[in-house]
C-alpha positions in Angstrom: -50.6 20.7 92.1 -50.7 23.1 89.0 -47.0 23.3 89.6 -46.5 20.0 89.9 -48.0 18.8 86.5 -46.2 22.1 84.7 -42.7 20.6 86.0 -43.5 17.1 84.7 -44.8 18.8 80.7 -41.1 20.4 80.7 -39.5 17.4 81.9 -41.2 15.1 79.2 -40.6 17.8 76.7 -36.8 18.0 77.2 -36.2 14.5 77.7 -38.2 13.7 74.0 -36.2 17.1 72.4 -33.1 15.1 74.3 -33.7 11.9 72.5 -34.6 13.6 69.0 -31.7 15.0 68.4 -29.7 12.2 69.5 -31.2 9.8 67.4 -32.2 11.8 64.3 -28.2 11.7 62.9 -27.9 8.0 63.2 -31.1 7.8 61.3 -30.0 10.2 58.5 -26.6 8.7 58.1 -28.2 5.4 57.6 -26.2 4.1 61.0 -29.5 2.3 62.1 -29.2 -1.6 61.9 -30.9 -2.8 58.8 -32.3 -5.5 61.3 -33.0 -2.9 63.8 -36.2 -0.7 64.2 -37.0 2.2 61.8 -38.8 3.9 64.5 -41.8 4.3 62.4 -40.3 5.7 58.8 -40.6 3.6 55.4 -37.7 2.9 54.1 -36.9 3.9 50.5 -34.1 4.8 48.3 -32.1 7.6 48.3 -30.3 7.7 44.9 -31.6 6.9 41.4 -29.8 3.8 40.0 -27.5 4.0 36.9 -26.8 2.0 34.0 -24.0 0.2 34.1 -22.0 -0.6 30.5 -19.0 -3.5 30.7 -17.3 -5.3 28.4 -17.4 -9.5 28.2 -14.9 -10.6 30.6 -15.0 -8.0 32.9 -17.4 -8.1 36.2 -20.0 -5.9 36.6 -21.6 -4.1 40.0 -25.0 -3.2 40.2 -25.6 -1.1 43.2 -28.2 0.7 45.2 -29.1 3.2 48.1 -31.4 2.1 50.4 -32.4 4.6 53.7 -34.4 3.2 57.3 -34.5 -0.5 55.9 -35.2 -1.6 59.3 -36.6 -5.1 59.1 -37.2 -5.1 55.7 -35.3 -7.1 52.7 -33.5 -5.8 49.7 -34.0 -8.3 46.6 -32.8 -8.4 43.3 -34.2 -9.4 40.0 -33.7 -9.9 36.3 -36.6 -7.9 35.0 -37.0 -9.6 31.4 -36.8 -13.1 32.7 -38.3 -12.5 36.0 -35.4 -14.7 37.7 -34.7 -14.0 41.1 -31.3 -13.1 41.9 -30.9 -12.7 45.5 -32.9 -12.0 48.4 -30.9 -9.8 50.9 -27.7 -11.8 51.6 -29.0 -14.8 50.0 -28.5 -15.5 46.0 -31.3 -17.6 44.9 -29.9 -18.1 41.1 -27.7 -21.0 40.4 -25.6 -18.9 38.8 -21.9 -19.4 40.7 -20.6 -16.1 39.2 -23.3 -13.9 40.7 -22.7 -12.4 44.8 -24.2 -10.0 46.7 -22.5 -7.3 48.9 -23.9 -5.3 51.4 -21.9 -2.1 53.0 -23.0 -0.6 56.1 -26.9 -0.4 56.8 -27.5 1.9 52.9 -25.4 0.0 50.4 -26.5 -3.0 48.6 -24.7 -4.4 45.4 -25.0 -7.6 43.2 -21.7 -8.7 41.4 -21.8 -10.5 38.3 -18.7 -12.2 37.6 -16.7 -12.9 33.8 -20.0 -10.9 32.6 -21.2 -12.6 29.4 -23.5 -11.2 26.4 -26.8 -13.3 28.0 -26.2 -10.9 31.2 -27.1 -7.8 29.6 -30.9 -6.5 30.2 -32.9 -4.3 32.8 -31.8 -5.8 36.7 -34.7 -4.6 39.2 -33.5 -3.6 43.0 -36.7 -4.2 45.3 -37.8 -3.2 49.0 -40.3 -6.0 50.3 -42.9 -3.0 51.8 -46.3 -3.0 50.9 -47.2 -1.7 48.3 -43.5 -3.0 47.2 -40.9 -0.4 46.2 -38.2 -0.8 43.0 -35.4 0.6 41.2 -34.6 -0.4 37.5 -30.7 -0.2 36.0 -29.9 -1.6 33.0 -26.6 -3.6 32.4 -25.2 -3.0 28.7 -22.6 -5.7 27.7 -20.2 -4.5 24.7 -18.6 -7.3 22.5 -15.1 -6.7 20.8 -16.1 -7.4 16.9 -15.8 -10.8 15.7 -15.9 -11.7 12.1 -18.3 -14.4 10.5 -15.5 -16.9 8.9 -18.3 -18.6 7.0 -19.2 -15.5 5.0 -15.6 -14.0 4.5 -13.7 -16.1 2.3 -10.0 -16.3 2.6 -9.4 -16.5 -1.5 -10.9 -15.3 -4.4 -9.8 -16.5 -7.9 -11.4 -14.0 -11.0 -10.8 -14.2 -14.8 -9.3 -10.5 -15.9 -12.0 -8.3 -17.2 -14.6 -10.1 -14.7 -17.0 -8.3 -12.1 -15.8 -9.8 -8.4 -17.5 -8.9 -4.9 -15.5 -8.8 -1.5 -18.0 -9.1 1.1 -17.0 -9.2 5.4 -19.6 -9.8 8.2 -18.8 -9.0 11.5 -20.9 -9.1 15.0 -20.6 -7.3 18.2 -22.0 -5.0 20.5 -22.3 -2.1 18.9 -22.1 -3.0 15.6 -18.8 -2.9 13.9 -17.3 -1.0 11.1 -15.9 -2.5 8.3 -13.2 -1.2 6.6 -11.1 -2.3 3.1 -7.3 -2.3 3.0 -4.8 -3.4 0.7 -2.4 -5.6 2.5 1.0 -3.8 0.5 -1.1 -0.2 1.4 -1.4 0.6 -2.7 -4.4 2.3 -4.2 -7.9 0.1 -4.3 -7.5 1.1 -8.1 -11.5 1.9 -8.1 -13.8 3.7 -10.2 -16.8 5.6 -9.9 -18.6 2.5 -11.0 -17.2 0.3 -8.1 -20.0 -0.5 -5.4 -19.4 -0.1 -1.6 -22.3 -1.5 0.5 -22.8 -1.9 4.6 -22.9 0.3 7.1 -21.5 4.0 6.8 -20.2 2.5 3.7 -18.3 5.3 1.4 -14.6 6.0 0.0 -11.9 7.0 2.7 -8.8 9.4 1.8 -9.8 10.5 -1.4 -7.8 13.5 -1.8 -8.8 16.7 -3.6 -8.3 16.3 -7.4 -7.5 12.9 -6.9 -8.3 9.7 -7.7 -6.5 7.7 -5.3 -8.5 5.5 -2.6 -6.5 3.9 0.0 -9.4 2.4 1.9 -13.0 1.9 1.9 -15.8 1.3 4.7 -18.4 -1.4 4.7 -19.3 -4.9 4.4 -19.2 -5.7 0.7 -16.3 -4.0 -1.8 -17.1 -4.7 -5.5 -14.9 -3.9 -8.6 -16.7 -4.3 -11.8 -13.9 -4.6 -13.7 -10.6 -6.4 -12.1 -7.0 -6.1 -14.6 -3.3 -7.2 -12.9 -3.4 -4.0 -10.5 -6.0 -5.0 -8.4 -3.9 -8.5 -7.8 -3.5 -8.2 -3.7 -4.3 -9.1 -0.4 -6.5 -7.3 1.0 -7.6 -6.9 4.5 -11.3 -7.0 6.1 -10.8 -4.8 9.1 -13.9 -4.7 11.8 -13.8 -2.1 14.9 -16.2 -0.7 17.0 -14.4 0.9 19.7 -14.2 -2.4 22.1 -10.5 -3.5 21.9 -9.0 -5.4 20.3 -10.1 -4.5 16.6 -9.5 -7.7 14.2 -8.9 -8.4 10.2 -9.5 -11.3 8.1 -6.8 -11.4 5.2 -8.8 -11.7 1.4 -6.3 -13.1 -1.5 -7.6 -11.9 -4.6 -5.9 -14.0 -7.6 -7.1 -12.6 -10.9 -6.0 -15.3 -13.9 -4.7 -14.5 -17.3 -2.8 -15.3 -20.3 0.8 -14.3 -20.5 2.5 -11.3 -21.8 5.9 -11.1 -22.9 8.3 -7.9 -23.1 11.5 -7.9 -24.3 14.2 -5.7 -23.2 16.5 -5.4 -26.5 14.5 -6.3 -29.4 18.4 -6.3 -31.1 21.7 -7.3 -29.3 25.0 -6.8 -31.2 27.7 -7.9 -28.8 31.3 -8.3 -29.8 32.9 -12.3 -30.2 34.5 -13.5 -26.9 32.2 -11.6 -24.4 29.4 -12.5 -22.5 25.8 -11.8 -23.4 22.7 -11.1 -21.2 19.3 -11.9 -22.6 15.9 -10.4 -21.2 12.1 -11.2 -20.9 9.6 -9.5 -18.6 7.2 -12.1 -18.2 3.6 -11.9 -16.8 1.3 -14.3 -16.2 -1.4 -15.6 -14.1 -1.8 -18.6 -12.8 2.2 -19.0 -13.4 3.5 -19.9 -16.9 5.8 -22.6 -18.2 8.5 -20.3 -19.3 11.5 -22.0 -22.6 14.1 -19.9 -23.8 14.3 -20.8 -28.2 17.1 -20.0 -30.3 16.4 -20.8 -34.4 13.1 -22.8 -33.0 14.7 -25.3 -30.9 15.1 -25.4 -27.3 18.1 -24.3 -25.1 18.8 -26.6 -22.8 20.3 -25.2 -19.5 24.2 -25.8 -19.4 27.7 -24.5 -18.2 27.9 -21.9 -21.3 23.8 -21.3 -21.9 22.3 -20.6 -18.5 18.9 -19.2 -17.4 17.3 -18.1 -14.2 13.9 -16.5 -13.4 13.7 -13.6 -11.0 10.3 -13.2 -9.6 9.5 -9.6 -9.1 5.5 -9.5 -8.3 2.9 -12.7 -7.5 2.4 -12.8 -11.4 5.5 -10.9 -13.0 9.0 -12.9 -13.6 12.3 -11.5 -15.0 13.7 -14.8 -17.5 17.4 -14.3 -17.8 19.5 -16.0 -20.6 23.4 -15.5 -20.1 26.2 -16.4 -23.0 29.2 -16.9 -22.0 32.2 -16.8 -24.5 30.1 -15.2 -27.8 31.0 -17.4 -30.6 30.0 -16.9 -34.5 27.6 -19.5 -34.1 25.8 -17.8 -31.0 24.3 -15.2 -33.9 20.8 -15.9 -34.6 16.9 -15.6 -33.2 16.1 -15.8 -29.6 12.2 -16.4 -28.3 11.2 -16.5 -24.4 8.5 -18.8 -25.1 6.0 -18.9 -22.0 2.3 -20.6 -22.0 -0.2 -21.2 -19.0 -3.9 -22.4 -19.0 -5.4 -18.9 -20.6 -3.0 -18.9 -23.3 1.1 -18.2 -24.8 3.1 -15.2 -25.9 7.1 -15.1 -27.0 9.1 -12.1 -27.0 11.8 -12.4 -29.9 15.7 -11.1 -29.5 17.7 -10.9 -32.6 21.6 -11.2 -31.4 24.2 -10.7 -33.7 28.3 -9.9 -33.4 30.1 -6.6 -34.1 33.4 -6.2 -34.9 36.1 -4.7 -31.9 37.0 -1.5 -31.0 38.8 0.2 -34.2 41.1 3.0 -33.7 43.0 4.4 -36.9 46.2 6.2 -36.7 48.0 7.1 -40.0 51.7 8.2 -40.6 51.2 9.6 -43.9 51.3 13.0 -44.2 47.8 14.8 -42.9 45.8 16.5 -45.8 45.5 20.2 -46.3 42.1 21.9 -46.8 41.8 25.3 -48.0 39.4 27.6 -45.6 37.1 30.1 -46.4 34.1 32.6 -44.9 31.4 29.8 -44.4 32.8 26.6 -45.7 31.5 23.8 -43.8 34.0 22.1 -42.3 35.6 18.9 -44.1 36.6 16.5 -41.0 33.0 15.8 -39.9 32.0 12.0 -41.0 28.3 11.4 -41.2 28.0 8.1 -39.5 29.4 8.9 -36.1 27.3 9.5 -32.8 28.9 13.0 -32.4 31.6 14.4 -34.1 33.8 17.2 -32.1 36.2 19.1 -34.2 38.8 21.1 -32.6 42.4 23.2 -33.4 45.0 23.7 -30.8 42.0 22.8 -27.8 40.0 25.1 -29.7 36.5 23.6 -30.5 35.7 24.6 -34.3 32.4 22.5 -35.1 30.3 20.0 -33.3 27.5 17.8 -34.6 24.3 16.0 -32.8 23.5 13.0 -33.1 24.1 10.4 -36.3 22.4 11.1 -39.6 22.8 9.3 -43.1 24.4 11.6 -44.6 27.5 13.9 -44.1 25.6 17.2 -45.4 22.6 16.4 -43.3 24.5 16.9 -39.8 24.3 20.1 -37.9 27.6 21.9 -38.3 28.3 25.8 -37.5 30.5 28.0 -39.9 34.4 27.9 -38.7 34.5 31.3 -39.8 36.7 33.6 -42.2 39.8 32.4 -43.5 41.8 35.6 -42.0 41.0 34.4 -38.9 41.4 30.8 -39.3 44.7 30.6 -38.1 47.3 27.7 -40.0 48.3 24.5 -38.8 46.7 20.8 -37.7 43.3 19.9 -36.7 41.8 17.3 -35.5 38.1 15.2 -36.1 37.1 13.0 -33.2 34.4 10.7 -34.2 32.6 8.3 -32.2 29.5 5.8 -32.1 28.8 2.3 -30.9 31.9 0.7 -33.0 34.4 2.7 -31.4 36.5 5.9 -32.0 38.1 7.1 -35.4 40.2 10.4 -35.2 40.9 12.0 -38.4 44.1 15.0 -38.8 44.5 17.4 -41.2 46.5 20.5 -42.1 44.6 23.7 -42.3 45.0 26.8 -44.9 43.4 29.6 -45.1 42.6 30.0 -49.0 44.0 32.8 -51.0 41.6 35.2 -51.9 39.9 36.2 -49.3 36.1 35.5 -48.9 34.7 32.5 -50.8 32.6 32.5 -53.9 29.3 31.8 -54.5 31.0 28.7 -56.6 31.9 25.3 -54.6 35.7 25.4 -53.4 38.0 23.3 -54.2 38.7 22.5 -50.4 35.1 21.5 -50.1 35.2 19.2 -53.0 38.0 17.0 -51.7 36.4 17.5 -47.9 33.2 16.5 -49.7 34.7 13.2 -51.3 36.8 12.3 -47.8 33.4 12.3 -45.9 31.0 10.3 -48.3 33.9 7.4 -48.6 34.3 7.6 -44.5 30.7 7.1 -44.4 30.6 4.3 -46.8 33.0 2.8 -44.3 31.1 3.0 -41.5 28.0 2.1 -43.0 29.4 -1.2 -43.8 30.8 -1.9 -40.4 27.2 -1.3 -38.9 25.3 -3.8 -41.7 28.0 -6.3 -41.4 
């Protein structure tokens, strides 16, 4: 009997050691039916929930673990609003984009679909046991940045001189950055006095040692005082890492009077060519712009033309062109131009000049007598240069025009013993044209020169102040 009973504790023992280890795997591995038994264990999750971050317009999965379910129910729940969600494969909400998927007997997920900023907040998983068991995730929804049209506007008009404030609101999730751009990528043109509020506001590439600012973060830009330079669009750029990044373009139209800037105050063109009249002209708003000559108007015809070039938003080349110069072309020219802040006139005087000249002689040349140190008596005062030369060798050279013959720079030709004989030449030019001047050289008898003026210089002397007189009369006529 003792044997018996001994038989049957080993047989019981083996058959529950048999059934143990058969069953225990299917229960760790979570292989169990979730509507099946759970042979006495609680069930409970196995892995702590994460947050889950997603950006608007994408779908988001919220998942959990869940280990010997057996016949219990895995619900879900909004935790700030208390909604229900779903209740193991049923979704309670009336929400169509929101699902739930289960995987196996451990895996349970809720999808939310086209995710939208009134998802985000804390989701609670639940296991109805008693007490009940839960797991808290939150879902964070980013936002691309999206600027506030209302409190960005598109255009800004300021009188020169004036304070004016750029200011940009954006929203999103995070917050964006704002950041300050010129639309042609030129300096901001600011000043240490120039405010720049908002958010991790401060200057951006500021180089060492230099003043230039290219770009500025946050919401409001402010330049105390605005001139022509800071006339631009400028762009209000907001980012915060969720693509895509967008801009808002700011025109900034500063407004003053006109300024005028000639480019020849005098023109002297000779008769039967054509003339080409200047005026830079800048303005804001854009000026009524009259070419004047003697106080009356031009009118615009085959002969007298004009066109405007616009080189900036407020700067315009006026161009007056004369064809055929005639005598009675000479006279006053204005560039007249006048907006709402004011007028200016820029003034051209034009006159004629005579041709070309070039004067050849066949008398016979002069002759000067040379000594140590004489200045040379070719050289005529009123020309640009003057470049004096004997058989292609250069003697003397002058600099540019004086008044006066004995106030040009001249270097000493040398002594007369090694001044060899024969003809040079005086090549003189300037704006009228080209003289040349030949002579016969000689070197003086005697030697060295005296401290007394030579003869040679006298009549060199009297040659240049009568060529001057010349010239001089061509240039005031």
């Amino acid at each position: 009997m003792a044997q018996l009973l001994a038989s049957s504790v080993i047989t019981w023992i083996w058959i529950g050691t048999f059934c143990m280890t058969a069953i225990t795997p299917l229960i760790v591995a979570g292989r169990v039916h979730s509507d099946g038994p759970s042979l006495g264990f609680e069930p409970e999750f196995t892995e702590s929930m994460t947050n889950v971050t997603v950006a608007t317009g994408r779908d988001a999965v919220l998942s959990c673990s869940v280990a010997n379910l057996g016949g219990h129910k895995v619900g879900w729940v909004k935790a700030d609003t208390k909604a229900i969600q779903a209740i193991h494969l049923i979704v309670v909400t009336h929400n169509p984009r929101v699902s739930v998927e289960h995987i196996g007997s451990s895996q349970w997920k809720l999808i939310i679909k086209n995710v939208r900023k009134e998802d985000a907040g804390f989701y609670m998983a639940q296991i109805n046991t008693d007490p009940m068991k839960s797991q808290v995730t939150y879902l964070d929804v980013t936002e691309p940045p999206d600027i506030i049209d209302e409190r960005t506007p598109g255009e800004i008009r300021v009188r020169e001189n004036e304070a004016v404030k750029l200011t940009c609101e954006a929203r999103g999730n995070p917050a964006p950055r704002i950041t300050w751009k010129r639309e042609d990528g030129h300096d901001l043109h600011l000043t240490s006095r120039d405010e720049h509020k908002g958010a991790g506001g401060s200057f951006r590439n500021r180089s060492h040692g230099s003043p230039a600012v290219y770009s500025v973060d946050g919401e409001t830009l402010r330049i105390n005082q605005v001139s022509k330079r800071h006339m631009a669009v400028y762009y209000c750029i907001a980012s915060n890492g969720v693509p895509p990044s967008v801009s808002k373009r700011v025109a900034v139209t500063v407004l003053f009077a006109p300024t005028v800037a000639v480019d020849n105050q005098i023109v002297g063109v000779p008769l039967g060519n054509n003339v080409t009249l200047g005026c830079i002209v800048e303005s804001s708003p854009k000026s009524i712009n009259v070419w004047y000559k003697d106080d009356k108007m031009i009118a615009n015809s085959s002969r007298l033309g004009y066109e405007e070039k616009i080189e900036s938003s407020y700067r315009v080349r006026m161009i007056l062109t004369i064809a055929h110069f005639r005598k009675t072309d000479v006279g006053k020219y204005e560039c007249r131009c006048r907006n709402e802040h004011g007028e200016a006139e820029g003034t051209v005087k034009l006159h004629d000049l005579r041709p070309l000249i070039t004067t050849t002689t066949t008398t016979p040349p002069p002759i000067f007598m040379m000594g140590e140190n004489d200045i040379y008596p070719l050289i005529i005062g009123t020309t640009a240069w003057t470049l004096v030369s004997q058989r292609d060798r250069v003697l003397a050279t002058t600099g540019r025009p004086r008044h006066t013959a004995v106030d040009l720079p001249t270097r000493p030709i040398g002594d007369a013993e090694f001044l060899p004989s024969g003809s040079a030449t005086s090549n003189n030019h300037n704006r009228h044209g080209h003289d040349m001047m030949k002579a016969t050289l000689r070197p003086r008898s005697g030697g060295h020169s005296s401290s007394a003026l030579p003869t040679s210089w006298s009549g060199g002397l009297l040659f240049t102040l009568a060529a001057t007189v010349i010239v001089l009369d061509m240039v005031l006529s």
